[in-house]
N, C-alpha and C positions, 0 to 999 in steps of 0.2 A: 546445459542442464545437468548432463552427468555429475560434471565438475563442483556442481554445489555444495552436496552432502559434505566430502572433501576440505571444500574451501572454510565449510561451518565448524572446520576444528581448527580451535587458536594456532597451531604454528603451524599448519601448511596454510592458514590466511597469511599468516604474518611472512613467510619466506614469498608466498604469491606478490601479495605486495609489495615485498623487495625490488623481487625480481621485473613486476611492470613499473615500479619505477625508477630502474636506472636509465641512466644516460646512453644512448648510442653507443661511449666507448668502454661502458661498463657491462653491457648488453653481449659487447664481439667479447671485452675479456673473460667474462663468466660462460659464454658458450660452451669455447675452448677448454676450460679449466671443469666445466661439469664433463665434459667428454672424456679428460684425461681421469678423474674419478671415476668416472661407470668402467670405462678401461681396466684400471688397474686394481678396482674391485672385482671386474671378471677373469683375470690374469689369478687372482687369489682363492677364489670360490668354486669357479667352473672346472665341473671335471674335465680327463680327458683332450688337456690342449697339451701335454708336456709329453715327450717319449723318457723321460725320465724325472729327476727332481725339481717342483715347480721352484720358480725362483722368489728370490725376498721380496719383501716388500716394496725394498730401494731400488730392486734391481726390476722387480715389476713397476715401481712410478716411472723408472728410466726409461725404460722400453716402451710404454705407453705414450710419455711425453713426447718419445723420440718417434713414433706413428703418428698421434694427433696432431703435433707441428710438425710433421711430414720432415722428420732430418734425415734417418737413415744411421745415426748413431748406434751401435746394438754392442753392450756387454756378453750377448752369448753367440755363437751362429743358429739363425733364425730358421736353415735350411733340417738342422739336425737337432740342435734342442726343442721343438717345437714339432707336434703334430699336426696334420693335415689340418683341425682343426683351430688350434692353436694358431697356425698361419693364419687362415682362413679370419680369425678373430682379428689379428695384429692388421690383417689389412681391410676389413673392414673400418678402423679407425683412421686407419690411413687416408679410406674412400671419403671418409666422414670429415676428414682435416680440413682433404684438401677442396674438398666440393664446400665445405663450411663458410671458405675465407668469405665467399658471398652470397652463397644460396642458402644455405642455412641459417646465418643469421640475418637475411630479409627475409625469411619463411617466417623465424620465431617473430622480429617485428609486425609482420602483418597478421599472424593468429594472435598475438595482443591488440590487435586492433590498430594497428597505429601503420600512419602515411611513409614511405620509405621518401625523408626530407633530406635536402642537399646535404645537411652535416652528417644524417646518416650512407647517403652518398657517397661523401670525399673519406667515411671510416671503411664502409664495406667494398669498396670499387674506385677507380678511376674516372674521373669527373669529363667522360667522352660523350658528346653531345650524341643521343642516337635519337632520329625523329620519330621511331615507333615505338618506340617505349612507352607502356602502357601500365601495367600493375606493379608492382611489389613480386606476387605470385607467378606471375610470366615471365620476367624478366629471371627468378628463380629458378622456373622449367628450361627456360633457354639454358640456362648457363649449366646444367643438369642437363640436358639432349647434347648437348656441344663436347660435354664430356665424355658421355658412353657413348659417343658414335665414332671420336677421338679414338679411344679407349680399345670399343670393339677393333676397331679398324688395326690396332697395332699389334692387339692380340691374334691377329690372323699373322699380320707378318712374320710374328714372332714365330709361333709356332711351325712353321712350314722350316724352319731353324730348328728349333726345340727338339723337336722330331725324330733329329739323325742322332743326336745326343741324351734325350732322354726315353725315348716311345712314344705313345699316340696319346696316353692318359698323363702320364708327369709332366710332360711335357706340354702339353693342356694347359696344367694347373702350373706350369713356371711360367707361360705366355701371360696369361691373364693375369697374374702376381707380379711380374714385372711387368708389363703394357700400364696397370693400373699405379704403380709405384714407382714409374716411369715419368708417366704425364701428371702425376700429381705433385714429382719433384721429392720424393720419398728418400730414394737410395736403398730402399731395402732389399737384399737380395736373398735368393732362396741357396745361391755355390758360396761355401767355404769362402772365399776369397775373390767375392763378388762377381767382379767381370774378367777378371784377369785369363780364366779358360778361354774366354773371344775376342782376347788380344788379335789374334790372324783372322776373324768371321764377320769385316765388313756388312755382311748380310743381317748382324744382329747389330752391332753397333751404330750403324747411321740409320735404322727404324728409332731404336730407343732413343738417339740423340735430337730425330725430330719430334716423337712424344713428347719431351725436357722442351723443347724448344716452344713447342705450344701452348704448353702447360706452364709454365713461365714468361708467357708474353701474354694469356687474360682474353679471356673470352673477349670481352669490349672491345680492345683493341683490336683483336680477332677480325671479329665482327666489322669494326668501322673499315679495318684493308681489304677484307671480301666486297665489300660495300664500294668503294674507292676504285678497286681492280675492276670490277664488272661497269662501271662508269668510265672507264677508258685510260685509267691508271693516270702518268702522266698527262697524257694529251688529252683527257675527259676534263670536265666540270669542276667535277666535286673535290673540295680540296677536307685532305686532311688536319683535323684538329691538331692541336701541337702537343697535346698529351702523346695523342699516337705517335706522331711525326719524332718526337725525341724519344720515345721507345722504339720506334723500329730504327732508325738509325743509329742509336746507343748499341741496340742488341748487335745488329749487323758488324758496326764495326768491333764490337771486344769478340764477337763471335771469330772475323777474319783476323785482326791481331794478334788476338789468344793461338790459335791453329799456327799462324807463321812461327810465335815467341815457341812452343813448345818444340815444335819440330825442328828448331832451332839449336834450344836446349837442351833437346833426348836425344838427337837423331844419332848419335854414337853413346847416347847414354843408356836410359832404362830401355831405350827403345832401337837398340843397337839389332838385335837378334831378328826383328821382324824385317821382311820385305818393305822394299819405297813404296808400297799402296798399300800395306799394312801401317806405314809409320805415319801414314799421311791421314787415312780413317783414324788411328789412336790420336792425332796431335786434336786432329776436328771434337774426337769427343773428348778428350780432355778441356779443350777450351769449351766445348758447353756444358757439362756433367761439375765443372768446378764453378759456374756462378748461382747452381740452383741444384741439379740433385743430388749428387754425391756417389753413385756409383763410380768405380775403379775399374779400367782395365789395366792399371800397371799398378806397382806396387807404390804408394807416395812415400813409403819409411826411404827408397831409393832413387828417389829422384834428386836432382842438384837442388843448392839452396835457389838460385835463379829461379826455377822451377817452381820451388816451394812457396817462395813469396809471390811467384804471381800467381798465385794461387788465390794465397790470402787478398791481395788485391782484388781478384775476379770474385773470391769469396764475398767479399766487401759490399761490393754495384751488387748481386745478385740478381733477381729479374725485375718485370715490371709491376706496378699496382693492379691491383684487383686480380694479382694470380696468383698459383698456389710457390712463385719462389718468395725466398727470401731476401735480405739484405736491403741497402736501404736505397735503392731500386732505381732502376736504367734512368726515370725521369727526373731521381734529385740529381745522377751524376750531370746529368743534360741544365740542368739549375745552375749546379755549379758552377761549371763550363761557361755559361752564359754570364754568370755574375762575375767572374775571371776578368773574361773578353769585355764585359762593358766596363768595367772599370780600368780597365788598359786603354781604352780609346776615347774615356772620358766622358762614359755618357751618362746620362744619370737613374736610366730606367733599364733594364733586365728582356731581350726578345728572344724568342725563340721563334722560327718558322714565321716570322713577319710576322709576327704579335709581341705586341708587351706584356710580362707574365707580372701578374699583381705581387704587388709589393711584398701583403700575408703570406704569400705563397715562398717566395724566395726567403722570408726569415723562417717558417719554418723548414725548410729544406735545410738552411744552416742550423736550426737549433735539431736537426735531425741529425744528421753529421756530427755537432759536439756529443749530443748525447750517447751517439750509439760509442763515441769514439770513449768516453768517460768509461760507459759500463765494460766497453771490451779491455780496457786499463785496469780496473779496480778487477773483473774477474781473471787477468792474467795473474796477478799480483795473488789474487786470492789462491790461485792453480799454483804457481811457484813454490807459495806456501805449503798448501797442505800433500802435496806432492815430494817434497824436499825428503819425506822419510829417513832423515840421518845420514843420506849422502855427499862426499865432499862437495867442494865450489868445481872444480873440474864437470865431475859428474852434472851436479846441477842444473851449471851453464850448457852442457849436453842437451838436454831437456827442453831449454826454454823454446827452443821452436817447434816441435813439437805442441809444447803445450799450450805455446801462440795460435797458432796453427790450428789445436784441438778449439782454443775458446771463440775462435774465429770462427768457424764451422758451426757450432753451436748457434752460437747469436745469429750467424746471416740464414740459418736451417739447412747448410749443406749437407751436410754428413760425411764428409772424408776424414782420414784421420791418419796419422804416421801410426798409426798401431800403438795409441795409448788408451784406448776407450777403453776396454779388458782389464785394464790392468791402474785404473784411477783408482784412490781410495774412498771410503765412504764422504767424506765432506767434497772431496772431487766431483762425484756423480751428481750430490745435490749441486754444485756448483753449473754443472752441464743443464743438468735439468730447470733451472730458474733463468739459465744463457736462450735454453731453446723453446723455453713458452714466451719470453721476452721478443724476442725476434719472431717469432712465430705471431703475435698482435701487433707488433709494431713496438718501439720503447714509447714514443710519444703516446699510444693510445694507453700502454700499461699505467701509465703515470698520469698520463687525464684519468684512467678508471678511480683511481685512488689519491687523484687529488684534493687536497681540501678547498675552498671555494675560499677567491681572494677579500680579504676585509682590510687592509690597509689603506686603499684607496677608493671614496665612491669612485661608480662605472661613468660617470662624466666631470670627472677629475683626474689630474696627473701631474705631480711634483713640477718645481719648477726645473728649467734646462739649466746644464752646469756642462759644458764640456770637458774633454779630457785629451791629452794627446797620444797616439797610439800610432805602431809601425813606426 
């Protein structure tokens, strides 16, 4: 009733409008992109968030983009450019991001009145069979309690850390800044140089890395392995859906790969200096900190290329659906894999976990894969460019891993970086910031948002077949 007055004036009918009729995937993409607007209109108006010169405008969309899609990318340090409240602001959107990918916008679909349907399903979450599932709105609150009790829970660890290093009050407010920017896959850190001070403080590093760890593996899935374990794990009943089943074993193993490859490759390198149970915490979080949130405890400008690229690599997989990582996530790599192996042994249909995974499913998993692999091309290419500022070819070819590297991060929503984020130029930063609202909806959802509706062929017609030969 409130809303009518309102509604009875021609353009906020006509934006209402709009907005109830988009599509599911224009629904998640407008979310996000009103979020990063209210953002970085309060970065510009609100007093009192800067301890000194508020930032531009490009550098306020930056920062905003880079909370709302939870990267962790920051043109300034966020611990000292930025007021108590100013923090407090940046992670608020942070909260907002990553609590968004599903509860947010199933809340906005059901105060529009409308059913949370499979297609808005397979846009906002993980398509994991749960037998209680009941509203739109609850399944909201769940994924919201799962969070702050997540959340709560790491911000005690932290602190009891924080503690000897910053006091009873700062120390407070870094637990709960990073616990929450932690688990939501963020990277934002309140130190200079992120984690690198608890390079030797196990006691902070393997809490944060299992916050990353949860928070990138999705309430759902969460949910269905609590479900599974309390049934007797292996030797109980209930079996595992194969969403979950190739995300937890995806996660598992780049998780124990990642830890050997690093420790492998630092253990006389950037990680030469620490203790053998300090190098062995740093390798663990390096391999989960690089597929989803982006904090650093060593410096990545000095790690080997080995290193680097698997990075990018791990960048790449990123975490699972329906959570707040990025990249294009643990169950297309598990797709892949699958479509690999069947076609090596000649079979004609796609299994995972003693199921056949539908046909729709496996082509877009590949048209996910080209796509993301097109835009991270055409934005490297783009980086190259306006990056090159007059430097020789020597120099240049310097750069381009790095700035691989940067456009990598971007697009999967990591946020690591050789120390080129500072120091990108204006068309750069845009460039970043269109990498990290991309990968932050997904590329296929951004491009269903703004698709135009096919007319070449009626929908119960299709050209005739023409083969081609290929391989």
């Amino acid at each position: 009733m409130a809303l009518r007055p309102i509604l009875s004036i021609r353009p906020f009918r006509r934006i209402y409008l709009w907005w109830h009729n988009l599509s599911p995937s224009g629904l998640f993409v407008a979310s996000f992109l009103l979020l990063i607007v209210l953002g970085t209109t309060g970065l510009m108006i609100l007093p009192g968030l800067y301890t000194g010169a508020p930032l531009s405008l490009l550098d306020a969309l930056f920062t905003m983009t880079s909370a709302v899609c939870v990267t962790g990318l920051s043109v300034v340090d966020t611990g000292t450019y930025f007021s108590f409240w100013g923090q407090a602001w940046i992670l608020a959107f942070i909260q907002l991001g990553g609590l968004g990918l599903f509860a947010l916008t199933t809340l906005i679909i059901g105060a529009l009145g409308r059913r949370l349907s499979l297609r808005s399903e397979m846009i906002a979450g993980p398509p994991v069979e749960i037998a209680h599932r009941h509203t739109v709105r609850g399944l909201a609150l769940a994924v919201a309690r799962f969070t702050f009790l997540i959340e709560g829970a790491g911000a005690v660890l932290l602190w009891v850390q924080f503690i000897r290093t910053d006091g009873v009050i700062r120390g407070l407010w870094s637990a709960v800044f990073h616990s929450v920017s932690a688990f939501c896959n963020a990277g934002f850190s309140l130190y200079r140089d992120s984690l690198t001070g608890f390079a030797d403080s196990p006691f902070v590093l393997v809490p944060l890395s299992l916050l990353i760890i949860l928070g990138g593996f999705g309430y759902l899935a969460s949910e269905e392995v609590g479900r599974w374990w309390k049934a007797g794990g292996f030797n109980g009943s209930l079996r595992l859906s194969s969403h979950t089943f190739a995300a937890t074993v995806v996660t598992a193993g780049l998780l124990v790969i990642g830890a050997g490859l690093y420790a492998g490759f630092e253990w006389s390198g950037v990680l030469g200096r620490l203790g053998a149970v300090d190098k062995i915490a740093n390798a663990w979080f390096m391999s989960v900190t690089s597929r989803t949130a982006g904090f650093s405890s060593v410096s990545y400008s000095e790690v080997s290329n080995a290193s680097a690229y698997l990075t990018i690599l791990l960048m790449v997989v990123g975490g699972s659906p329906g959570s707040t990582a990025g990249g294009i996530k643990t169950t297309a790599l598990a797709v892949l894999i699958a479509l690999a192996v069947s076609r090596i042994r000649g079979r004609r249909y796609v299994s995972i976990h003693d199921r056949a995974v539908p046909d729709s499913t496996v082509q877009r998993t590949v048209s996910l894969a080209l796509v993301a692999f097109v835009v991270l091309s055409l934005a490297v290419f783009a980086l190259s460019f306006s990056e090159a500022g007059g430097r020789s070819v020597a120099e240049a070819r310097g750069s381009f891993l790095p700035e691989l590297f940067e456009a990598t991060s971007a697009l999967a929503t990591v946020g690591l970086s050789m120390d080129l984020t500072p120091t990108l130029t204006a068309p750069g930063k845009l460039v970043i910031v269109i990498l990290m609202f991309m990968g932050r909806v997904g590329p296929l959802s951004f491009f269903a948002a703004i698709a135009l509706k096919a007319t070449a062929f009626p929908a119960d017609f299709r050209p005739a077949r023409e083969d081609l030969i290929v391989g």
